[in-house]
Legacy VTK file of the C-alpha trace (Angstrom):
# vtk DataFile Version 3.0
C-alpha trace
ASCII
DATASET POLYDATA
POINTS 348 float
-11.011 -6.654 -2.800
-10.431 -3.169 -3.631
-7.979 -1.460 -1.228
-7.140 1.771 0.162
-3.518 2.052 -0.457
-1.566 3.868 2.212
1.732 3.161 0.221
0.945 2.763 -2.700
-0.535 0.872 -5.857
1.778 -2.561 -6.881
3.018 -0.904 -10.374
6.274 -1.969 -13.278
8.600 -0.250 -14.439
12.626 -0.096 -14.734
15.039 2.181 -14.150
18.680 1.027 -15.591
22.316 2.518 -14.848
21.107 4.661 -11.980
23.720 4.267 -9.245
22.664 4.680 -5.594
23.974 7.854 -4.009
25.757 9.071 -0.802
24.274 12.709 -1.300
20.783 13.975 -2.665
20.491 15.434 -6.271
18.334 18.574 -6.947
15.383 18.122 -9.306
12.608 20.223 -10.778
9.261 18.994 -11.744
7.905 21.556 -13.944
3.919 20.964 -15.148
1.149 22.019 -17.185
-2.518 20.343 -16.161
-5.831 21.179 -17.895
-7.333 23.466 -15.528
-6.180 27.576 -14.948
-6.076 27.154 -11.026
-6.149 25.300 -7.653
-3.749 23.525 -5.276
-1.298 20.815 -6.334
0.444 18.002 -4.234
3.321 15.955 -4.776
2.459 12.829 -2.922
5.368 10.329 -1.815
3.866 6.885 -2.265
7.163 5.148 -0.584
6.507 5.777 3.057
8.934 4.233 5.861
10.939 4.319 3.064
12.564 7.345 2.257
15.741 8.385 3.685
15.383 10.517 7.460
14.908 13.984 6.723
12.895 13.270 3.205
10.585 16.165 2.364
7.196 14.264 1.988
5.121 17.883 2.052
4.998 19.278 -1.246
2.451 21.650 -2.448
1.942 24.593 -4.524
-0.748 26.315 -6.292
-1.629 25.684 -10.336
-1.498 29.158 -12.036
-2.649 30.042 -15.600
-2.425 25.934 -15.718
1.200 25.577 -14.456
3.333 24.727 -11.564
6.261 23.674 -10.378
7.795 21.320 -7.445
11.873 21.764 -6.321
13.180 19.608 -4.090
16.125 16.718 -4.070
16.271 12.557 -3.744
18.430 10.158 -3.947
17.613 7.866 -6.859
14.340 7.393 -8.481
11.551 8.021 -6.145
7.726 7.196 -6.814
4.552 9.902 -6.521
1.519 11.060 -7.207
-0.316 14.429 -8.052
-3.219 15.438 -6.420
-4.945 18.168 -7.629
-8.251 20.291 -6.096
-9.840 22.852 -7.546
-10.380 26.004 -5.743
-13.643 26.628 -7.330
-16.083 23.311 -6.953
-13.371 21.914 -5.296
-13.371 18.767 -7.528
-10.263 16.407 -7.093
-7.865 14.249 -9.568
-5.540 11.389 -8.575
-2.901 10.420 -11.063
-1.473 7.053 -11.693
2.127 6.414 -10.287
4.994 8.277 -12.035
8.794 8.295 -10.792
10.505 11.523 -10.698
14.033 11.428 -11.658
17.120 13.870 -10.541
17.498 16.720 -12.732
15.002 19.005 -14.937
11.852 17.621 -15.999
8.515 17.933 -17.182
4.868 16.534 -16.650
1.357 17.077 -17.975
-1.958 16.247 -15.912
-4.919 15.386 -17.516
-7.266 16.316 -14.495
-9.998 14.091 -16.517
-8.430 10.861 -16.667
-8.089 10.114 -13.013
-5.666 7.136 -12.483
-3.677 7.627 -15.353
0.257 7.611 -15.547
0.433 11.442 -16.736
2.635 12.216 -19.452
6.306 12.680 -18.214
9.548 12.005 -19.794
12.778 11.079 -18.026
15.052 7.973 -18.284
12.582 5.842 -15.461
9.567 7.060 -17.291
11.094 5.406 -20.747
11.513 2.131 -19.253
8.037 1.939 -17.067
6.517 2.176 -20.298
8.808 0.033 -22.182
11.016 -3.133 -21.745
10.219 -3.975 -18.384
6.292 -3.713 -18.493
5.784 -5.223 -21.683
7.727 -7.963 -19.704
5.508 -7.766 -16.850
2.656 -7.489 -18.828
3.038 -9.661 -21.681
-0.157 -11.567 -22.594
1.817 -14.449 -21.639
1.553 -13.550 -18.031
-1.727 -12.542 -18.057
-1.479 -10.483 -15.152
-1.492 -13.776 -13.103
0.639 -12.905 -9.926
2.927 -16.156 -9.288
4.182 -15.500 -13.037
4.677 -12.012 -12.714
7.024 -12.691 -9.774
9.199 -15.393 -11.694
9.277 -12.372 -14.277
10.281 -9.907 -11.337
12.727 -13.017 -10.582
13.982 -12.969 -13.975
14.301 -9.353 -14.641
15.747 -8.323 -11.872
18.468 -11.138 -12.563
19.183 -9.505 -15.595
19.174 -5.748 -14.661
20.405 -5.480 -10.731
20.680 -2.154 -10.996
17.015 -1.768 -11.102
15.456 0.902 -8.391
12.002 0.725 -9.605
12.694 -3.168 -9.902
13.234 -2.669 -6.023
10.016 -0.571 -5.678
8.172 -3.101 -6.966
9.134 -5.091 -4.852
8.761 -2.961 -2.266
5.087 -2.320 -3.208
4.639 -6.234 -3.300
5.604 -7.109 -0.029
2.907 -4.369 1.296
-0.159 -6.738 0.108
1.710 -10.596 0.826
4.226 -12.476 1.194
5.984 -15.069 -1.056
8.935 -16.805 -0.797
10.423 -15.647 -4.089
10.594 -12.032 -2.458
13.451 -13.651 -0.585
15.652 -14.432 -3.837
14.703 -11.346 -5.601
16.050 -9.218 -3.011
19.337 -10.558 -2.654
19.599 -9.941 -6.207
20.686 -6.414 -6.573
23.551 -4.915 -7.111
26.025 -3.918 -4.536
25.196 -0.198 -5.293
21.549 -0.508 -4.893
21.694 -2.448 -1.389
23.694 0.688 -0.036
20.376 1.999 -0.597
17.833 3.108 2.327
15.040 2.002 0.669
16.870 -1.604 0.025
17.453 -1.816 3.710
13.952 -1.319 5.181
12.931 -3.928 2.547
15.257 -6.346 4.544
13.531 -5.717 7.640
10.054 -6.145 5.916
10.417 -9.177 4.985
11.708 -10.684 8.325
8.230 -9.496 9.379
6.133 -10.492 6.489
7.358 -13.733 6.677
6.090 -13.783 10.016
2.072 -13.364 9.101
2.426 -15.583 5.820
-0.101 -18.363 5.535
0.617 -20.908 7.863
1.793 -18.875 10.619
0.709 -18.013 13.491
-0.798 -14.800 13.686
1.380 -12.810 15.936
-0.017 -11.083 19.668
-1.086 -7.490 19.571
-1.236 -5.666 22.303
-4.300 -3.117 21.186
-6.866 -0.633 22.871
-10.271 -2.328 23.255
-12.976 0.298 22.240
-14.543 -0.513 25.579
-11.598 0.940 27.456
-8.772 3.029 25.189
-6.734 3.814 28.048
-5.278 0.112 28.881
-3.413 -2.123 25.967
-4.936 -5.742 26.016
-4.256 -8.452 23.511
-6.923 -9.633 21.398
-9.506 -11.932 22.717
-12.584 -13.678 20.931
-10.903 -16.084 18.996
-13.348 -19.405 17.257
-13.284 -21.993 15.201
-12.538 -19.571 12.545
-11.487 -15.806 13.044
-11.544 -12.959 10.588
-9.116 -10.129 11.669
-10.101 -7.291 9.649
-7.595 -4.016 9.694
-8.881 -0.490 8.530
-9.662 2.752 9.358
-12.075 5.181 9.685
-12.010 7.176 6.235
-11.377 3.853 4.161
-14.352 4.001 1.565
-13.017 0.791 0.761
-13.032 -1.172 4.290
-16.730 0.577 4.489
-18.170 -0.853 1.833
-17.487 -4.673 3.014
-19.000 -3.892 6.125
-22.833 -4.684 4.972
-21.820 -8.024 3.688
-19.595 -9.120 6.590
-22.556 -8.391 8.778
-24.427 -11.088 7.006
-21.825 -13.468 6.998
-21.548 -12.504 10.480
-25.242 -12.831 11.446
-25.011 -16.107 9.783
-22.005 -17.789 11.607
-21.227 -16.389 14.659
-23.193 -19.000 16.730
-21.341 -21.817 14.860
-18.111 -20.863 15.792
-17.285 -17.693 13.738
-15.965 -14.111 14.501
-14.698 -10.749 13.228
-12.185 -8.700 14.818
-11.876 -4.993 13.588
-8.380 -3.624 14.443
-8.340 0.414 13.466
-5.365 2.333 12.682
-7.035 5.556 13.486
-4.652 8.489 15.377
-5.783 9.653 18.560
-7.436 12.943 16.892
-9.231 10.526 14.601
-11.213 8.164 17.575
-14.552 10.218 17.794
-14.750 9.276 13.311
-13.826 5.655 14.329
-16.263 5.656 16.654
-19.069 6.538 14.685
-17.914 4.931 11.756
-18.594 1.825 14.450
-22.373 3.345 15.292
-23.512 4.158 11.933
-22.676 1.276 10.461
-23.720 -0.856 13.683
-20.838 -3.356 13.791
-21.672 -6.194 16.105
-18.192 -7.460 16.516
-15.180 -6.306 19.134
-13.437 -3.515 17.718
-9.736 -2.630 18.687
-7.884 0.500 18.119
-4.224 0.098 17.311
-3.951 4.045 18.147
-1.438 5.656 15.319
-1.075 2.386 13.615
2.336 1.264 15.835
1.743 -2.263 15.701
0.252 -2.211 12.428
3.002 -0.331 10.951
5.230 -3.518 12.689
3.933 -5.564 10.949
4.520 -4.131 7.048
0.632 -3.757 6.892
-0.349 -0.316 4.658
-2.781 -1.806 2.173
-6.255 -1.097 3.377
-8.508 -3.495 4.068
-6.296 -6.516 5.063
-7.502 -9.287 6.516
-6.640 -12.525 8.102
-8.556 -15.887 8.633
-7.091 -17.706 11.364
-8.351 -21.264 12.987
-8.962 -21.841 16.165
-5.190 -22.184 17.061
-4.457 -18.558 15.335
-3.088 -20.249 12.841
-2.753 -17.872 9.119
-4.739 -20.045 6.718
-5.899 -17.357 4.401
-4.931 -13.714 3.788
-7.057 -11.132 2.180
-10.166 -12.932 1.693
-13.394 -11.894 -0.101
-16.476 -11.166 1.091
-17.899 -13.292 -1.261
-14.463 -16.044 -0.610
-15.047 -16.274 3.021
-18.891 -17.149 2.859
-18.444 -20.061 1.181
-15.503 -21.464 2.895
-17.820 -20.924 6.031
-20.583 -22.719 4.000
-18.236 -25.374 3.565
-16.974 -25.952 6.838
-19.364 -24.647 9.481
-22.465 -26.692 9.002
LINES 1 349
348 0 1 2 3 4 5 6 7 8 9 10 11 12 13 14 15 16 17 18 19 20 21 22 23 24 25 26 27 28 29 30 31 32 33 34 35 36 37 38 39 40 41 42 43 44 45 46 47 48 49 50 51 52 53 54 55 56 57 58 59 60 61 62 63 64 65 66 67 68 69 70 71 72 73 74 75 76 77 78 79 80 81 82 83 84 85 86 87 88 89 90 91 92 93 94 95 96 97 98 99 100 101 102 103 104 105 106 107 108 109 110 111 112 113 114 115 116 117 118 119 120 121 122 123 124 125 126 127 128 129 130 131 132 133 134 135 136 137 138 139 140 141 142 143 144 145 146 147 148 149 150 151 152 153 154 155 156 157 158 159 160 161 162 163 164 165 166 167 168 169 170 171 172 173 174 175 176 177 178 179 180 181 182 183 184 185 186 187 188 189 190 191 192 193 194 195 196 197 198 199 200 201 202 203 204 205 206 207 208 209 210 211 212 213 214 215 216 217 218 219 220 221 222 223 224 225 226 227 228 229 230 231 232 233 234 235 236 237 238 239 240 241 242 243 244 245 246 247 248 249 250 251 252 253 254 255 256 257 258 259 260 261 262 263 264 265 266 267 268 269 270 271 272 273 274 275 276 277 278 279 280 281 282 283 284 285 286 287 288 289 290 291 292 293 294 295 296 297 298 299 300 301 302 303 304 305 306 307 308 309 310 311 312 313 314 315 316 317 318 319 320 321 322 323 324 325 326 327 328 329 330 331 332 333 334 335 336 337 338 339 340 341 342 343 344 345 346 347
């Protein structure tokens, strides 16, 4: 499943003998990118959890192929640079790259979309070091229940680790596992001061809440019928997808075609889809024909400004949940592909 990522992209790296902070540092992000002009943006990828008052609007314009971004944090934060040119107005996403207090410098190659850009500070060392060669040692094969006994394991070893903690962070946006519990008690004194460290605690009260096995929890959501009233969701079957997304998700679009088939194909034997949007209110007239043009058969809710969404630690976009006929959790983010033949299997 490829997903829009509203927080950002899971990612390793380590960040060791950074202390957490009572007061901001200044830094300056000074940086050269392949191209003579256009805008720049310095995106936040941590949001909900950044300290109140965090300045998560940064843009400036690329001249003569530099630019520069001022601002302050308190410990190793994680971003992105988007870039547009002015001309064709042709866009570049970077990879994920921590910025660091104090002076320092980046390069963006706008062809190599994705990418980590070049950038050197003490975080940058280790994300490209130690801790992801421990991540990502062929050993692990990028199989996820190892790579959190290596989280485990690492973090054990280095407490101090902030962009141990973001990763973490990151991994609690897509799932849930136990482990998350023991890793996060983990860190040091210093880091659970932290902001970001606290928030995490409160995620993962509520992600243990939709973890497989659980009952999913009631919404109280606008039914696209009538968007004045807050209902809870009705239709349940047999078996239930809840699908979240939004209007601009290229990603949540392109299941659509085959979860009309699988639709078409089960609904009279005790299957169902139910879309829940995130869309804000200025957004409902592109929900709504997002709904038309692709001619979705199944009840669509609007969880207007993504309230109880954002309640329930879900930024990852598309997630979905396949509940039974009790609204029991018995599979998160299923494929397309997944969910057809478990319906093969059990809805004869």
């Amino acid at each position: 499943m490829i997903k829009y990522l509203l927080l950002f992209f899971v990612f390793n790296s380590l960040q060791k003998n950074i202390k957490a902070q009572s007061v901001p540092s200044a830094f300056t992000l000074e940086g050269k990118i392949n191209a003579p002009e256009g805008n720049i943006r310095l995106i936040p990828m941590g949001s909900g959890f950044y300290p109140p008052g965090f300045n998560s609007d940064h843009e400036t314009k690329v001249v003569k192929g530099n630019f520069i971004f001022k601002d302050s944090i308190y410990y190793p934060y994680p971003f992105m640079i988007l870039y547009e040119n002015n001309v064709d107005k042709r866009g570049y996403l970077s990879g994920i790259f921590f910025i660091d207090p104090g002076l320092q410098h980046i390069f963006c190659n706008k062809d190599s979309m994705h990418k980590t850009p070049d950038l050197e500070n003490n975080t940058m060392q280790e994300f490209l070091g130690s801790y992801h060669d421990s991540i990502h040692s062929p050993l692990n094969n990028y199989v996820r229940a190892p790579k959190d006994s290596v989280l485990f394991q690492y973090t054990n070893a280095h407490p101090n680790s902030f962009v141990a903690l973001w990763e973490l962070i990151f991994a609690t946006s897509e799932r849930y596992a136990p482990i998350f519990d023991s890793i996060y008690t983990q860190f040091s004194p210093s880091l659970k001061s932290t902001y970001a460290w606290t928030i995490l605690g409160k995620r993962l009260t509520v992600v243990r809440t939709i973890s497989i096995g659980k009952i999913f929890p009631r919404l109280l959501l606008r039914d696209i019928k009538d968007l004045n009233e807050l209902k809870p969701i009705t239709g349940f079957k047999k078996y239930t997808l809840i699908d979240f997304w939004f209007a601009h998700c290229g990603a949540c679009i392109s299941e659509f075609p085959e979860l009309k088939t699988i639709y078409s194909s089960y609904s009279e034997k005790g299957f169902n889809i139910v879309g829940i949007s995130i869309d804000k209110k200025e957004m409902v007239n592109d929900w709504e024909n997002v709904i038309k043009e692709q001619s979705l058969p199944w009840t669509q809710y609007l969880d207007m400004n993504d309230k109880e969404t954002e309640n329930l630690g879900i930024n990852a976009f598309p997630t979905n949940f396949l509940l039974d006929e009790n609204g029991k959790i018995i599979q998160r983010d299923i494929e397309p592909d997944q969910l057809k033949t478990f319906l093969a299997k059990n809805l004869k």
